[in-house]
C-alpha positions in Angstrom: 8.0 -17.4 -9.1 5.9 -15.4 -6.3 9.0 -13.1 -6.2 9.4 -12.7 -9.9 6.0 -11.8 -10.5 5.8 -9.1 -7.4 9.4 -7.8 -8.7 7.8 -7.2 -12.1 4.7 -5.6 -11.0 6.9 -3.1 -8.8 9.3 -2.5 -11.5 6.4 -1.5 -14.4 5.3 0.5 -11.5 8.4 2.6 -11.2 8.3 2.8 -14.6 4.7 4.1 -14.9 5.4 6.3 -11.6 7.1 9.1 -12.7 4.7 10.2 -15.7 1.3 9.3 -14.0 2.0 11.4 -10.8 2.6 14.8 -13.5 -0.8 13.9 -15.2 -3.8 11.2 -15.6 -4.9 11.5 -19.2 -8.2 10.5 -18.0 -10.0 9.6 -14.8 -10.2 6.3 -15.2 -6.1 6.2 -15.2 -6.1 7.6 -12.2 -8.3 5.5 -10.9 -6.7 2.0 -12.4 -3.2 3.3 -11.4 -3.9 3.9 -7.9 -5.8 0.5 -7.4 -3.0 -1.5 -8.7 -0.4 0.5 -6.4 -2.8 -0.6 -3.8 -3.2 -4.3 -4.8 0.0 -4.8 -5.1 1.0 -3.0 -1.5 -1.9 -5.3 -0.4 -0.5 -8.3 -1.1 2.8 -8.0 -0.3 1.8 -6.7 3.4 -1.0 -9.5 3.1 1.6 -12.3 3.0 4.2 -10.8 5.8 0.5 -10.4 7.9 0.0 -14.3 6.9 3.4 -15.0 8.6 2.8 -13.1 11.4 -0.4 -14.5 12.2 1.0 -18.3 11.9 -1.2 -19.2 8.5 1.7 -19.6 6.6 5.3 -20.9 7.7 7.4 -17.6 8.7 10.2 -17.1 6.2 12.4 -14.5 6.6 14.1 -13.6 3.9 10.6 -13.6 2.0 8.5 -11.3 4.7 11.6 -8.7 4.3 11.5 -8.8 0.5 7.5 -8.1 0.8 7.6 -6.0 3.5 10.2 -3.7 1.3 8.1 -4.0 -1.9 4.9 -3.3 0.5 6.6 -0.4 1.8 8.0 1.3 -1.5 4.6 1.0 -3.2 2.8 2.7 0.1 4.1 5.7 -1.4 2.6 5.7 -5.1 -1.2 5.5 -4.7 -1.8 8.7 -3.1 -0.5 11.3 -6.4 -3.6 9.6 -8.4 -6.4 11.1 -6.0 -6.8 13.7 -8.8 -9.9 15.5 -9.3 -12.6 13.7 -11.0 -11.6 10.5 -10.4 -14.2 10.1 -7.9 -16.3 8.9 -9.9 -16.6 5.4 -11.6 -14.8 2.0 -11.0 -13.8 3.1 -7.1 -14.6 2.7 -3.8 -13.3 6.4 -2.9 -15.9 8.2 -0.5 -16.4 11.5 -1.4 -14.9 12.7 1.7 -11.2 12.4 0.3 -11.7 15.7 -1.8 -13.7 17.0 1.1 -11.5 16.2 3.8 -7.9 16.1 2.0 -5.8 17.0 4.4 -7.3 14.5 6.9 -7.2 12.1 4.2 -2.8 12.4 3.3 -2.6 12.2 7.3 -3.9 8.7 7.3 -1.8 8.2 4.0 1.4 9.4 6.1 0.4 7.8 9.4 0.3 4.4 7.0 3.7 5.1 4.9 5.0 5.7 8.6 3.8 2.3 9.9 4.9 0.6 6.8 8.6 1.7 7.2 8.4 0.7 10.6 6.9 -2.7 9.0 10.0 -2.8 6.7 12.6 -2.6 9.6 11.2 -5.0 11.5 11.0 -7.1 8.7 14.8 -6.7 8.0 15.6 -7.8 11.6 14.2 -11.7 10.9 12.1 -10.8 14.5 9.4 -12.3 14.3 7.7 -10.8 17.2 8.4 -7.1 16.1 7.2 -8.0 13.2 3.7 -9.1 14.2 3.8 -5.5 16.3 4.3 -3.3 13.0 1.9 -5.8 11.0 -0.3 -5.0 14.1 -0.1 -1.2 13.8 -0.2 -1.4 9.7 -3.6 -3.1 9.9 -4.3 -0.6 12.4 -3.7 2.6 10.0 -5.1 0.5 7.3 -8.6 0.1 9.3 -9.1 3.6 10.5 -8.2 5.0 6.5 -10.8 2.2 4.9 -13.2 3.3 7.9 -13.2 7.2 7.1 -12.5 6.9 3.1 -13.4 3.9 1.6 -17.0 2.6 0.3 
């Protein structure tokens, strides 16, 4: 059911993708689309990070479906960091306009991290994948730290 439901929300995703990264019709779109990118990365990477740290039983064949659907969606958010959707609903600093370039470095550094993620995940290693779960978290971290409220 867990994998239906994730499948689903990645596939209205793709859907949604294509026409949302050309335009936002309002702020607020931008804003709603890129939280539920991120939602949905989080909890995919959230339940392979589970495994890894031994609070849930380590399946394999589930942590590389999440790792992959973690890793595809790592790439949507970052086209809906359009202007003027820094303000309402969001936790965005201000620095993100400010500081763009510094801000799609930690976006790369994290879509980097997640791919790595997303082979280790494929290999049924358990140990490399707590390593790339390690070093997600860590790219996570040091983005929330500088950009997020």
């Amino acid at each position: 059911m867990k994998k239906l439901t994730t499948l689903t929300i990645a596939a209205a995703t793709l859907v949604l993708a294509a026409p949302a990264m050309a335009q936002f019709a309002k702020p607020d779109d931008a804003i709603k689309y890129r939280q539920s990118a991120l939602f949905v990365m989080q909890q995919n990477f959230g339940r392979v990070a589970a495994m890894a740290a031994g609070k849930v039983p380590f399946d394999a064949k589930l942590a590389a479906e999440s790792a992959d659907v973690a890793t595809f969606m790592s790439k949507l958010p970052w086209a809906a960091f359009v202007d003027g959707s820094d303000k309402g609903n969001t936790k965005a600093k201000p620095q993100i306009w400010t500081e763009k370039a510094k801000f799609n470095e930690y976006a790369e550094k994290m879509q980097g991290e997640m791919t790595k993620l997303d082979a280790a995940a494929k290999t049924g290693n358990l140990d490399s994948i707590k390593a790339a779960v390690g070093a997600v978290g860590g790219s996570c971290k040091a983005c929330h730290d500088a950009f997020r409220m």
